[in-house]
C-alpha distance (Angstrom), angle and dihedral (degrees) to the residues before:
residue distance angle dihedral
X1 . . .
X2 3.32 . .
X3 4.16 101.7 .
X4 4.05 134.9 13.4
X5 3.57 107.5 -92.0
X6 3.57 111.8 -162.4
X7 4.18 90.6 -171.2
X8 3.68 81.4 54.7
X9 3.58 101.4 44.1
X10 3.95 92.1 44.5
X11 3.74 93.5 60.6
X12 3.98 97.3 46.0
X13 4.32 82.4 52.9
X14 3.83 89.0 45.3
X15 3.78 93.0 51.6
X16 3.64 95.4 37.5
X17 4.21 90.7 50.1
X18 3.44 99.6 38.9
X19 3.65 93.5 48.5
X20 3.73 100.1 45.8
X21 3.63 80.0 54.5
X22 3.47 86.6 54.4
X23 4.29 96.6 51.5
X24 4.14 89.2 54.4
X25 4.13 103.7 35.2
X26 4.25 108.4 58.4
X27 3.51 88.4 179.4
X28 4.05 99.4 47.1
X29 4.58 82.9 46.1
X30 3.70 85.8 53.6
X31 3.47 91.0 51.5
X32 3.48 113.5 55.6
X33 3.99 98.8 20.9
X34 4.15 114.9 118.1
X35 4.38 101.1 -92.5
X36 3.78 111.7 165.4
X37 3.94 89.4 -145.9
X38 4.00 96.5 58.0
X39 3.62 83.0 35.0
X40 3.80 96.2 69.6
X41 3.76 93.7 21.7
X42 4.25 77.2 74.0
X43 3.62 104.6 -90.5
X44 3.76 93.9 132.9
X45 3.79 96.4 155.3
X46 3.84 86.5 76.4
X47 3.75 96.3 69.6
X48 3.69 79.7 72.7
X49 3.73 121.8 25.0
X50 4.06 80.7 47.3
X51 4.13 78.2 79.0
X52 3.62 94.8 61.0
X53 3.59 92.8 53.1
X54 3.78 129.9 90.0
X55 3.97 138.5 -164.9
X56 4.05 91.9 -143.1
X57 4.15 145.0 -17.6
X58 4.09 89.2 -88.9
X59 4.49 94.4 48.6
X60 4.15 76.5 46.3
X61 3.36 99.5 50.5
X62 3.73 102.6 39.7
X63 3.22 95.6 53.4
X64 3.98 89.8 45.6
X65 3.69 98.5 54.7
X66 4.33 97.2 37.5
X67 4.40 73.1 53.9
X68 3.87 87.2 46.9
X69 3.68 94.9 51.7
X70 3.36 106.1 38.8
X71 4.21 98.0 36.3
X72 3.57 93.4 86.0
X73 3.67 104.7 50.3
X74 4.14 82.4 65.1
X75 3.51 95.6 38.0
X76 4.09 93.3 49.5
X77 3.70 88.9 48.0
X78 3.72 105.9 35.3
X79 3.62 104.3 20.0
X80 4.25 132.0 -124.2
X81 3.30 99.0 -67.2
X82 3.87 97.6 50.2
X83 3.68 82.4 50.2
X84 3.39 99.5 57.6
X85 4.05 93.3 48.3
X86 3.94 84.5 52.4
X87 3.68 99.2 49.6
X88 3.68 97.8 38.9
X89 3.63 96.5 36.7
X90 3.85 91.8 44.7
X91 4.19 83.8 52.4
X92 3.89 90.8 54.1
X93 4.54 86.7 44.0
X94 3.77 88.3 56.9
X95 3.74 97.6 46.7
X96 4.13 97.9 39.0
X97 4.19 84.2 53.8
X98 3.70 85.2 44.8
X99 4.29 83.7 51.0
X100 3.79 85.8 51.9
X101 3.48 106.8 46.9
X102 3.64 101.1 31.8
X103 4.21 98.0 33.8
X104 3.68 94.6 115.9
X105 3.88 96.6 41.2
X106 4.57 90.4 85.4
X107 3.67 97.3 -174.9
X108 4.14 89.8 42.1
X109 4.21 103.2 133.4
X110 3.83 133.3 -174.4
X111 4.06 137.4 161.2
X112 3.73 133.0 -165.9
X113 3.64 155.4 91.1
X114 4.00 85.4 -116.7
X115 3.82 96.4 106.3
X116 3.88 93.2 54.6
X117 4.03 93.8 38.2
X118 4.07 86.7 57.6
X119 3.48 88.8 50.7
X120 3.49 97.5 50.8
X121 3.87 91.0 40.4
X122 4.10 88.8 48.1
X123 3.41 87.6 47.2
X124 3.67 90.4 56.7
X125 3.54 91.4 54.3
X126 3.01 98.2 53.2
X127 3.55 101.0 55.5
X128 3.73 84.6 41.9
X129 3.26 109.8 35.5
X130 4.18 101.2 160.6
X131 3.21 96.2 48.3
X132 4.09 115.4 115.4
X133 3.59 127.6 -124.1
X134 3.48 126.4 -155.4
X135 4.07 100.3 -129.2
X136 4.32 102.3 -157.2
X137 4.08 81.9 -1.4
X138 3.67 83.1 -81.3
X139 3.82 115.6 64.2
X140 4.04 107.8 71.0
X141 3.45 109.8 -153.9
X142 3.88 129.1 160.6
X143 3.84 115.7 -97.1
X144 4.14 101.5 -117.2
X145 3.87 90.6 48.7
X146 3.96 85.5 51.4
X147 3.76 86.3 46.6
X148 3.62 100.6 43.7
X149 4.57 91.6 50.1
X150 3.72 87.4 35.5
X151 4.31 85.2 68.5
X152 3.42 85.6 32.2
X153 3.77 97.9 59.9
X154 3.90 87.0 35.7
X155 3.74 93.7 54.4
X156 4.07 90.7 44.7
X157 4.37 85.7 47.4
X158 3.79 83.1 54.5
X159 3.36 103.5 54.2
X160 4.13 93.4 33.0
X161 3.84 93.0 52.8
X162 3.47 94.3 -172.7
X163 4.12 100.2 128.2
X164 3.66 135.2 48.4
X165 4.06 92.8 -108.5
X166 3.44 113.3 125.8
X167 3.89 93.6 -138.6
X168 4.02 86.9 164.3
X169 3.45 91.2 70.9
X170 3.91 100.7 37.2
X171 3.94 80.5 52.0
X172 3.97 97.6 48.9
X173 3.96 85.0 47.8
X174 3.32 99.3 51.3
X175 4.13 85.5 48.8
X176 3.76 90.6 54.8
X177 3.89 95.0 40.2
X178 4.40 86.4 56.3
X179 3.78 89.6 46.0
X180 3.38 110.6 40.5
X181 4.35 87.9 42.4
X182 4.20 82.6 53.4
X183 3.68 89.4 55.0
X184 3.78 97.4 44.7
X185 3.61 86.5 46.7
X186 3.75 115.4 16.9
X187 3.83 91.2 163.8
X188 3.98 83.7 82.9
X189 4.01 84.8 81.7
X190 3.94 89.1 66.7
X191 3.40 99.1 27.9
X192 4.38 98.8 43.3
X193 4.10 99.6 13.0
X194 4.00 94.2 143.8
X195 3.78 86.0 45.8
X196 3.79 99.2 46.7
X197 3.59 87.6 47.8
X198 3.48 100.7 44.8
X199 4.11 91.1 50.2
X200 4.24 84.6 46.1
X201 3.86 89.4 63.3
X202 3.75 98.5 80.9
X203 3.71 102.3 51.7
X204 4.14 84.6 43.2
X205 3.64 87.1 52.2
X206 4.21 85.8 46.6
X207 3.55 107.1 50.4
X208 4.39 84.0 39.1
X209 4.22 85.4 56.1
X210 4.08 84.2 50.2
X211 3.64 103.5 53.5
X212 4.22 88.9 41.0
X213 3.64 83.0 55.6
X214 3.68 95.3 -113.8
X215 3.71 97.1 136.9
């Protein structure tokens, strides 16, 4: 990273606090995770502050250092405050699509900054689209093919259900990461149009599985 961020550097301490907080306090977890039932009983402060929470030190710290790398590619190009709106905005995505899929499923609970760290990695992609990633620090492969199998796979978790991944929310955040980043910067259309279509195919493909009932 080229610069201190303090925006940045803030959120990384907020997760890292409130989480550890989190690991030792049952009661305080239970409290402020994502659960549909408390959700629409009028708990609304747990669509976010279920973001700051983690299941363990390795969900914390993946998601911390994938936010680490990738934070700065937005931030260079779009600046803090765009940044912010993505990652917070791509957090409240993952949990609304969470809302919608899950709504009648009461006792339905997830944790994690994942939702906002795939928006803020999609986001990165999509300004970026050619640049490679190193998939298991080995593997290089572009960054829209990543993008594009990365909904893919989420779409297929979601329908499988057969982990505790909360690909919902990784999907919803990756949604609001692509349009918030296209309304910061809508010159991506004319400057990236294959690309931005390409990365829109999966979340047509979603919402087209959800009204044929494929869900």
């Amino acid at each position: 990273m080229g610069t201190f961020n303090t925006v940045l550097v803030g959120i990384i301490v907020a997760n890292v606090l409130f989480s550890y907080k989190g690991f030792n306090d049952y009661a305080f977890f239970r409290k402020y995770e994502f659960h549909i039932g408390s959700i629409r009983s009028g708990e609304q402060i747990r669509m976010l502050s279920s973001g700051f929470l983690h299941v363990d030190i390795m969900h914390l710290v993946l998601n911390m250092y994938t936010l680490w790398i990738f934070a700065p590619v937005v931030i260079d190009t779009l600046g803090t405050i765009s940044f912010a709106m993505i990652y917070f905005g791509s957090l409240i995505f993952g949990n609304l699509l969470t809302m919608f899929f899950h709504k009648n499923d009461y006792s339905y609970r997830a944790v994690g900054a994942s939702g906002a760290v795939t928006g803020i990695l999609y986001a990165a992609i999509l300004l970026y689209p050619d640049m490679t990633l190193g998939i298991f620090f080995v593997l290089p492969m572009p960054a829209y093919l990543f993008g594009i199998l990365y909904l893919l796979y989420s779409i297929y978790g979601m329908k499988a259900k057969n982990d505790n991944i909360g690909h919902t929310a990784h999907f919803g955040g990756a949604m609001g990461g692509y349009l918030i980043t296209l309304i910061k910067m809508p010159s991506l259309f004319a400057d990236h149009t294959l690309m931005t279509i390409l990365l829109a195919i999966p979340i047509i493909i979603l919402f087209g599985m959800a009204k044929l009932g494929k869900l």
